[in-house]
C-alpha positions as CSV (number, residue, x, y, z in Angstrom):
1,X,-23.7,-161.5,100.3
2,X,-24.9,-163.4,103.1
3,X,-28.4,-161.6,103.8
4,X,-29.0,-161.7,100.1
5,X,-28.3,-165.6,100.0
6,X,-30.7,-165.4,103.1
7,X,-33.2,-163.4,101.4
8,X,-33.2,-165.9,98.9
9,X,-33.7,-169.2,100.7
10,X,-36.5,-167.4,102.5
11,X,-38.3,-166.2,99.1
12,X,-37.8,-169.9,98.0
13,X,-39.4,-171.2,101.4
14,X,-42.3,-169.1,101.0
15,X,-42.8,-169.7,97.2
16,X,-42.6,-173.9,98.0
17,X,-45.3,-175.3,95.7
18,X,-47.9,-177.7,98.3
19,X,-47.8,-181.1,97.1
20,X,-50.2,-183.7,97.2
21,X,-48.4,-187.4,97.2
22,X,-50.7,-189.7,97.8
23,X,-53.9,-187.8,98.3
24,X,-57.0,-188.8,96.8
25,X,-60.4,-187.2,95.4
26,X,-63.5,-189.6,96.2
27,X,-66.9,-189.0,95.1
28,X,-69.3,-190.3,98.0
29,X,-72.9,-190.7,97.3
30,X,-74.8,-190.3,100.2
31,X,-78.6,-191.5,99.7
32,X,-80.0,-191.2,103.7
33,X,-79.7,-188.5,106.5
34,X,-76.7,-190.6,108.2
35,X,-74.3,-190.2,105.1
36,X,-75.1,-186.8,104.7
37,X,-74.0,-186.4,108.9
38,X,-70.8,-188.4,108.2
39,X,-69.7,-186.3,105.5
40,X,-70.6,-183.4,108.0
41,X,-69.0,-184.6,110.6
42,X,-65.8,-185.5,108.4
43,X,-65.3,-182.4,107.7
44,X,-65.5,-180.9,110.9
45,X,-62.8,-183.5,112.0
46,X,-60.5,-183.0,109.7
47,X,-59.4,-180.9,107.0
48,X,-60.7,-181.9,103.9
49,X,-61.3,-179.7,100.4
50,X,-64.8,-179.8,98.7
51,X,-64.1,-179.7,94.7
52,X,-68.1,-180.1,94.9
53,X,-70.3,-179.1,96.1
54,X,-68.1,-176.2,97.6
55,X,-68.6,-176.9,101.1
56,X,-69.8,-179.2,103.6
57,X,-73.2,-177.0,104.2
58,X,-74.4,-177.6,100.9
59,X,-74.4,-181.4,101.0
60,X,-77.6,-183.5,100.9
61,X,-78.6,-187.0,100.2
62,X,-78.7,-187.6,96.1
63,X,-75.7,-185.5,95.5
64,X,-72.8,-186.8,94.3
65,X,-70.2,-185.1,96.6
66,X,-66.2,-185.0,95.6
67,X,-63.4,-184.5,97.7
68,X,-60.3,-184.1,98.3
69,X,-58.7,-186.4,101.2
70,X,-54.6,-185.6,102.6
71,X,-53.0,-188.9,102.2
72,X,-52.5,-189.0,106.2
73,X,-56.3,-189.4,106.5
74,X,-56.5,-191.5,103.8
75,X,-56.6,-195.5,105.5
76,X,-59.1,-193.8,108.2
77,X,-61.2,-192.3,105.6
78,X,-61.5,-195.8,104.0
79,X,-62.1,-197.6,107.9
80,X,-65.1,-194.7,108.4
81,X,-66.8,-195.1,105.1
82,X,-66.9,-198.9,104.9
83,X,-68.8,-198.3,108.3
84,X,-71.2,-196.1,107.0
85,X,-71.3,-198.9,104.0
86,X,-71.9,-195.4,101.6
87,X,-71.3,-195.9,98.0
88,X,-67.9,-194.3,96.8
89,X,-65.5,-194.1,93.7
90,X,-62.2,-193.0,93.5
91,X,-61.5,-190.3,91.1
92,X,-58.3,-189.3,91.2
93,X,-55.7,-191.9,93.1
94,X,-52.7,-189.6,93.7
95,X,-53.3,-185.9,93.4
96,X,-50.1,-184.9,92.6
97,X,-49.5,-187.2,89.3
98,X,-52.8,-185.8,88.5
99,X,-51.4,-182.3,89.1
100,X,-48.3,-183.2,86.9
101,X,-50.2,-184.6,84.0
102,X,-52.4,-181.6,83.8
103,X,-49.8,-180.2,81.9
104,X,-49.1,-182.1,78.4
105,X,-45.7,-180.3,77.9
106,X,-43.3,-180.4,80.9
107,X,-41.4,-178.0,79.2
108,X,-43.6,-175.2,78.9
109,X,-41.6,-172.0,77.5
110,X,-42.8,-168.2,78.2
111,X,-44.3,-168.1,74.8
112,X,-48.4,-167.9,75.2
113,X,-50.5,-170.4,73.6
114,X,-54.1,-171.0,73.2
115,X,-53.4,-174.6,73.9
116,X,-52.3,-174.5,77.0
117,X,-52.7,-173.2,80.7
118,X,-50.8,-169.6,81.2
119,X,-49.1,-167.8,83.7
120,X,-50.3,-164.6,84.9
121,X,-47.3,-162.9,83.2
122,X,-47.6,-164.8,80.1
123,X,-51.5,-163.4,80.0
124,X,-51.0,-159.9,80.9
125,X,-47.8,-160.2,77.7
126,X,-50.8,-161.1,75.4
127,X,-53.2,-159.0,76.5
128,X,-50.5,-156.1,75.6
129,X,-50.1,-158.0,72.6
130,X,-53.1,-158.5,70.5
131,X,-54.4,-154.9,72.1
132,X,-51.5,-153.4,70.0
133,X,-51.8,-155.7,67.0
134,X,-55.6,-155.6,66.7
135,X,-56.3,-151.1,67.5
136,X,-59.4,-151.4,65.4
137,X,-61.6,-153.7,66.5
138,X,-59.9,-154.2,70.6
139,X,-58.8,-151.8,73.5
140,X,-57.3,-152.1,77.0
141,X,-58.0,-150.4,79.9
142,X,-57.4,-151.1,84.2
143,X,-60.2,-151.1,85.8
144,X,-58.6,-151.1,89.4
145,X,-56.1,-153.3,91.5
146,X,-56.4,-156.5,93.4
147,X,-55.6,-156.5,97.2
148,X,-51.9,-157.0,96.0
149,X,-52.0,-154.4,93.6
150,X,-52.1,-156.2,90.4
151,X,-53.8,-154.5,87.5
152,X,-57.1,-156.0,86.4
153,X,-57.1,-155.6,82.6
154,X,-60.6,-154.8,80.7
155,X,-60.2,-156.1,76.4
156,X,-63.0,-154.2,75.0
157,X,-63.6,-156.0,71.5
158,X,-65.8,-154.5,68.8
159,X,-65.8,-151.9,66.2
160,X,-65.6,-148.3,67.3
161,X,-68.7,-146.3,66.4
162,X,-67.9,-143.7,67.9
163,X,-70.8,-144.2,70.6
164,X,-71.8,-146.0,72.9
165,X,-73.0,-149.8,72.1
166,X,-75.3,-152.3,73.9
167,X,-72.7,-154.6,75.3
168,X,-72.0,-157.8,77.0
169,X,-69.6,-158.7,79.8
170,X,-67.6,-161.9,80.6
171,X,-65.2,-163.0,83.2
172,X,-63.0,-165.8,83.6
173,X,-61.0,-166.8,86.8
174,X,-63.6,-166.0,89.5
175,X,-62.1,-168.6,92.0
176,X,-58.6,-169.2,91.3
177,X,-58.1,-173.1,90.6
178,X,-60.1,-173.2,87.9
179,X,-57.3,-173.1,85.0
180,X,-60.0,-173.8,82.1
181,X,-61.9,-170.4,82.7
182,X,-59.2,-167.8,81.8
183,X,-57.9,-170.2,78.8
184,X,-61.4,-170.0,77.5
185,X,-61.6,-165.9,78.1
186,X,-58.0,-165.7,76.1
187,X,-59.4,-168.5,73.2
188,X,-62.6,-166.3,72.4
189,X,-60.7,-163.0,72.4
190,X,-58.5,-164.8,69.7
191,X,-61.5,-166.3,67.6
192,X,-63.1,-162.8,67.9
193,X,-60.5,-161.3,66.5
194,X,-59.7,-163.6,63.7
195,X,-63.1,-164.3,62.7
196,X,-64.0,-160.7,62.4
197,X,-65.0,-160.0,58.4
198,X,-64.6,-163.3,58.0
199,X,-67.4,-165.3,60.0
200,X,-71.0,-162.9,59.6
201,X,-72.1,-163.8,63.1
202,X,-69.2,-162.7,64.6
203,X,-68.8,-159.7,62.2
204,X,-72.4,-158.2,62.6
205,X,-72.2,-158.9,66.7
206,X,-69.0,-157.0,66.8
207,X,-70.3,-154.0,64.5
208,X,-73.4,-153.7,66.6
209,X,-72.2,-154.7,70.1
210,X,-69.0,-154.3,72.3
211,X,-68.1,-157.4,74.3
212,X,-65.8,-156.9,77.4
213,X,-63.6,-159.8,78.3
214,X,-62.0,-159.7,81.7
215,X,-59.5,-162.7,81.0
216,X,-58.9,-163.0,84.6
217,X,-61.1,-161.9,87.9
218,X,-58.6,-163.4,90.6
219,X,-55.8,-162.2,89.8
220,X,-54.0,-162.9,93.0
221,X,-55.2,-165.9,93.8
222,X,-54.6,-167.0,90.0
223,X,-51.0,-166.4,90.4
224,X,-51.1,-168.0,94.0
225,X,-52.1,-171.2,92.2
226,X,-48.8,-171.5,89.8
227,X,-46.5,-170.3,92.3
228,X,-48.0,-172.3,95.9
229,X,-50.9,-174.1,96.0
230,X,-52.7,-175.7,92.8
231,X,-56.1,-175.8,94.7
232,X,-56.2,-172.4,95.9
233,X,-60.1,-171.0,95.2
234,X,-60.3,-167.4,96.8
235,X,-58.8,-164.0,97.1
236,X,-55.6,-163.2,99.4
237,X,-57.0,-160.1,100.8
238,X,-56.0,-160.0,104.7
239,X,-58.1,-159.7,107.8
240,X,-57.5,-158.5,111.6
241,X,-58.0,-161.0,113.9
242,X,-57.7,-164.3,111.5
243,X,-55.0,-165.8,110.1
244,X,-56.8,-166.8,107.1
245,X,-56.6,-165.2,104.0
246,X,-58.8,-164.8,101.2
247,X,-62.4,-164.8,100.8
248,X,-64.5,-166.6,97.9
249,X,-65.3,-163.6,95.4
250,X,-68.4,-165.3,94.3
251,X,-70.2,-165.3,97.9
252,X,-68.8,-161.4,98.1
253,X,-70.9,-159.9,95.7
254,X,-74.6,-158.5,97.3
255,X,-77.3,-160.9,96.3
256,X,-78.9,-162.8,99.0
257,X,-75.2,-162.0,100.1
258,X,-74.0,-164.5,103.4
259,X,-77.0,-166.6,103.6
260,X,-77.5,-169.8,101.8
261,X,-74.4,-171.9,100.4
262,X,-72.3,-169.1,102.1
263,X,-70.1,-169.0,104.9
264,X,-68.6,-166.7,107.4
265,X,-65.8,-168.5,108.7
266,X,-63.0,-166.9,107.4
267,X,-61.5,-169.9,107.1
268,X,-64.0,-171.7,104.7
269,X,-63.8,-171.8,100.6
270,X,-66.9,-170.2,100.9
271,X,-66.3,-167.4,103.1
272,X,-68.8,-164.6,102.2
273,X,-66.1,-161.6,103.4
274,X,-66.2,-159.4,105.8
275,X,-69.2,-157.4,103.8
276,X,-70.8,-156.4,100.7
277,X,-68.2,-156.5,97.9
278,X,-65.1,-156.0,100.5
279,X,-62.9,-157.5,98.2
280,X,-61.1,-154.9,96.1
281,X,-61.5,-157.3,92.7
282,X,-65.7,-157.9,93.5
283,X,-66.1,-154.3,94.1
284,X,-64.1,-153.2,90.9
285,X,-66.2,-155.5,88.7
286,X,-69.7,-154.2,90.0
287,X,-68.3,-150.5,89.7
288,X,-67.5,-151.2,86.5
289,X,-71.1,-152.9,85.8
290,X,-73.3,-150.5,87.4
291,X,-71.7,-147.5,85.6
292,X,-72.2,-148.9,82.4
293,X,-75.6,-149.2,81.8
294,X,-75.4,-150.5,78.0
295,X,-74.3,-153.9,79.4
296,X,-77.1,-156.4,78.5
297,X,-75.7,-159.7,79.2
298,X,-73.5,-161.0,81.4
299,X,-71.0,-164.4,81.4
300,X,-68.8,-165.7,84.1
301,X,-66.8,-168.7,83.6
302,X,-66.6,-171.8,86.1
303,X,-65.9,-175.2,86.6
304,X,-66.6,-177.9,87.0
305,X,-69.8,-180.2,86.0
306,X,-71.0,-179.3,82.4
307,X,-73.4,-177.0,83.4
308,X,-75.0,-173.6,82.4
309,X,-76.4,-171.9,84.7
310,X,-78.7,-168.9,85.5
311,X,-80.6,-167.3,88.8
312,X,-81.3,-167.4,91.1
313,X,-78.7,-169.2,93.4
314,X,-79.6,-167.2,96.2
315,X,-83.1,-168.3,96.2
316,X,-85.3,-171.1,95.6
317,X,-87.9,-168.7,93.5
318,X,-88.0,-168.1,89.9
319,X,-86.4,-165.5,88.0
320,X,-89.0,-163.4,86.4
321,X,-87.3,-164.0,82.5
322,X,-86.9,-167.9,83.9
323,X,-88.9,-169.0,80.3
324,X,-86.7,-167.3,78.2
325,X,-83.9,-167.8,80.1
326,X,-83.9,-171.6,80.4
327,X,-85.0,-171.8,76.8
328,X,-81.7,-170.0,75.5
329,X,-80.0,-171.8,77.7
330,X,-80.8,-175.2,76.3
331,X,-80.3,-174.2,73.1
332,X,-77.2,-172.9,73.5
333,X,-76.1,-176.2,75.3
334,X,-77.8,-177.7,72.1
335,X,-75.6,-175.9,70.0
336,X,-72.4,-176.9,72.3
337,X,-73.4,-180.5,72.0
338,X,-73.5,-180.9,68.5
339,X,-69.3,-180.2,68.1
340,X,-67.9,-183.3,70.3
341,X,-71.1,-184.3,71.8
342,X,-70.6,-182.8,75.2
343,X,-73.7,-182.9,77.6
344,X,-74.8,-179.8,79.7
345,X,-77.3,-179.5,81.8
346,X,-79.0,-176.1,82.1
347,X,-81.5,-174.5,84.8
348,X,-81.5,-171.9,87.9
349,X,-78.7,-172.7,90.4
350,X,-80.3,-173.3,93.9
351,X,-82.0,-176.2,92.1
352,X,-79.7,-177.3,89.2
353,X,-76.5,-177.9,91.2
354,X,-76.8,-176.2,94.9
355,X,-77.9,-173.0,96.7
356,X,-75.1,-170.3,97.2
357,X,-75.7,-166.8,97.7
358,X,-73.6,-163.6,96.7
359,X,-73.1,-164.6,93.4
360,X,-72.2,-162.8,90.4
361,X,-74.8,-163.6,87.8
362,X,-77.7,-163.4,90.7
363,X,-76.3,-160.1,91.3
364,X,-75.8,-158.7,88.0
365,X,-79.4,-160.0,86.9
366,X,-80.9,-158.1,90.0
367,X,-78.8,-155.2,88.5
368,X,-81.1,-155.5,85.3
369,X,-78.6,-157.3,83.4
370,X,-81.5,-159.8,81.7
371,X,-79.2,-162.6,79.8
372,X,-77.4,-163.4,82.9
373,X,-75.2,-166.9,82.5
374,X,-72.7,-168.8,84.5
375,X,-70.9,-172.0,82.3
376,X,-69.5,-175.1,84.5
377,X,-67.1,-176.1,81.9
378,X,-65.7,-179.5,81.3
379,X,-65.5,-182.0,82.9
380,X,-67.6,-184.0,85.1
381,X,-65.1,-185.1,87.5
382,X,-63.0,-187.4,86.5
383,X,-60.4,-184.7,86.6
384,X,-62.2,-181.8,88.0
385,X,-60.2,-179.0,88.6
386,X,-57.2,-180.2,87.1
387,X,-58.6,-180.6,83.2
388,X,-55.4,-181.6,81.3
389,X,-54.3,-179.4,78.5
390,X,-55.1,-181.7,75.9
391,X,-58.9,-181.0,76.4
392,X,-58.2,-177.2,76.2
393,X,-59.0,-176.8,72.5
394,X,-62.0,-178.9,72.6
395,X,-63.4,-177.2,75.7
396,X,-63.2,-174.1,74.0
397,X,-64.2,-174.6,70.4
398,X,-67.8,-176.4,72.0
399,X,-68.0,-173.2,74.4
400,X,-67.4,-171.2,71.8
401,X,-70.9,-172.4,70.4
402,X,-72.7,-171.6,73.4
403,X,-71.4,-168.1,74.1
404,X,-72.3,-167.5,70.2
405,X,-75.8,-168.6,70.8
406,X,-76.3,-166.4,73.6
407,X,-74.7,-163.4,72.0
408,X,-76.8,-163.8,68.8
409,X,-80.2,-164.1,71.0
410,X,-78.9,-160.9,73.1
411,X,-78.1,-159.0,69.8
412,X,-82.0,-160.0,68.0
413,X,-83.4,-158.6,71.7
414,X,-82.1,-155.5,72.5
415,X,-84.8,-153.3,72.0
């Protein structure tokens, strides 16, 4: 009795959800060389969380740069930048009642729902779930295991032909904290499936296409997030010789991969990995891609910043489809727009929001996957990472406009 009351406190000790009383998340905006130092120099002195850009490399002058301060460093964080006499906002006050209020309902049952944020277990239930309540138009496979052996679960969603069909592929849930991505994977599953014969876009896409929808990429880290640390970002694979875990799945995969906006600290947010897709999750996802060679499009899912995206990120030069590509993309953001009037900004990456190589869209578009896309999704800071649940429905239903527009150009241009 008493090793398994001993068993228990430990399991509790190591399952202790991080809390945040009293930090804060600024937004500095450093406009010469010296603030762009400071910030630098900040971050080398003490430990400090970039919600964006993603790390301390990738900061320049004109870039609004948010992040997240420990309250212990807080009154010295305030002494350094009234020296530096940079222009600041606070965005968040206290961390942790921004954490709380995330979620509407504090009493948030087992049940899933499209309205608000779920837990790994509650996803994989509805993914069993509308598989076996939809068999004609949606099917499941695993295409592999994460580093802690988690299944990562494939929804194949269009009507069987009975050969193969030009496809497109999206992802949610690259980097762990960002709870919006996976809610809008398991939102357009639903409206794909209940707008089939119903909606005629949806229909003929469906009847000539297959969409795959990985609802969530980081599975690991996703799960890390509910039951430790909210602002977990990357994988919890292991390393010899460094007691940091993790690397960032979107530095792992090989384009341009550990060289601009990448890092190779284990220890950083945007630790590139040990190599070429050496995370189990990146390496399952390109298998999966580079076998099937009726994908046409691919979608990943971020936040933050209202942004849609395409390459390169990896490299100042322009994509060789950069016309076409930045012409569906404002469109598309067009179309998004016009539900709640919700502004995105589209273009390449290294230029639109900051360089970072190993990325998934640069990668798959080097693959030969043309209509290659990466949403930000809402919002633009003022809660960042930590979108509260009554902005889930909204978020999605605008997306949902985007990803429409993309899929219909992809479906007039496939031959």
């Amino acid at each position: 009795m008493k090793v398994l009351l001993l068993f228990t406190v430990v399991t509790i000790a190591l399952c202790e959800m991080a809390h945040y009383e009293g930090d804060k998340v600024f937004r500095l905006k450093p406009v010469i060389n010296e603030h762009v130092l400071f910030i630098k120099e900040l971050a080398s002195s003490m430990k400090v969380d970039f919600w964006s850009p993603d790390s301390a490399e990738m900061v320049t002058i004109d870039i609004d740069v948010d992040l997240h301060i420990p309250a212990s460093h807080i009154d010295m964080v305030y002494i350094m930048l009234d020296q530096t006499g940079m222009e600041y906002e606070v965005l968040i006050d206290d961390l942790q009642i921004a954490v709380n209020n995330q979620m509407d309902n504090k009493m948030h049952t087992r049940s899933h729902d499209y309205t608000k944020y779920n837990n790994w277990s509650t996803i994989e239930g509805w993914i069993s779930s509308i598989t076996s309540a939809n068999p004609t138009i949606i099917s499941q496979m695993t295409i592999g295991n994460t580093y802690e052996g988690r299944a990562m679960h494939l929804l194949k969603i269009g009507k069987s032909s009975g050969s193969t069909k030009p496809a497109i592929f999206m992802d949610c849930g690259i980097h762990a904290r960002e709870w919006i991505s996976p809610a809008f994977c398991q939102w357009f599953v639903k409206e794909a499936v209940s707008t089939y014969g119903s909606d005629a876009q949806m229909t003929s896409l469906l009847d000539q296409m297959d969409i795959f929808v990985l609802p969530v990429f980081n599975v690991d880290g996703y799960m890390h997030t509910w039951i430790s640390n909210r602002m977990w970002r990357k994988t919890r694979s292991k390393r010899s010789g460094s007691s940091c875990l993790g690397a960032d799945p979107n530095r792992n995969f090989d384009a341009g991969w550990c060289t601009l906006g990448a890092s190779s600290d284990p220890c950083s947010d945007t630790y590139c990995g040990a190599s070429v897709e050496s995370e189990i999750e990146v390496k399952n996802v390109a298998n999966f891609i580079r076998k099937n060679k009726s994908i046409k499009a691919y979608l990943t899912i971020h936040s933050y910043s209202q942004l849609l995206l395409f390459p390169y990120s990896y490299k100042y030069g322009l994509a060789a489809d950069h016309a076409e590509l930045l012409r569906v993309a404002e469109a598309a953001s067009k179309a998004l727009h016009s539900l709640h009037g919700t502004r995105y900004t589209s273009g390449p990456g290294a230029t639109t929001i900051y360089p970072a190589a190993g990325g998934s869209d640069d990668w798959a578009y080097d693959l030969g996957v043309k209509y290659s896309y990466t949403f930000e999704l809402r919002d633009t800071g003022r809660y960042g990472f930590l979108l509260p649940e009554s902005q889930i429905k909204p978020t999605c239903e605008e997306t949902m406009l985007a990803v429409k527009y993309i899929a219909a150009h992809v479906q007039k241009n496939l031959y």
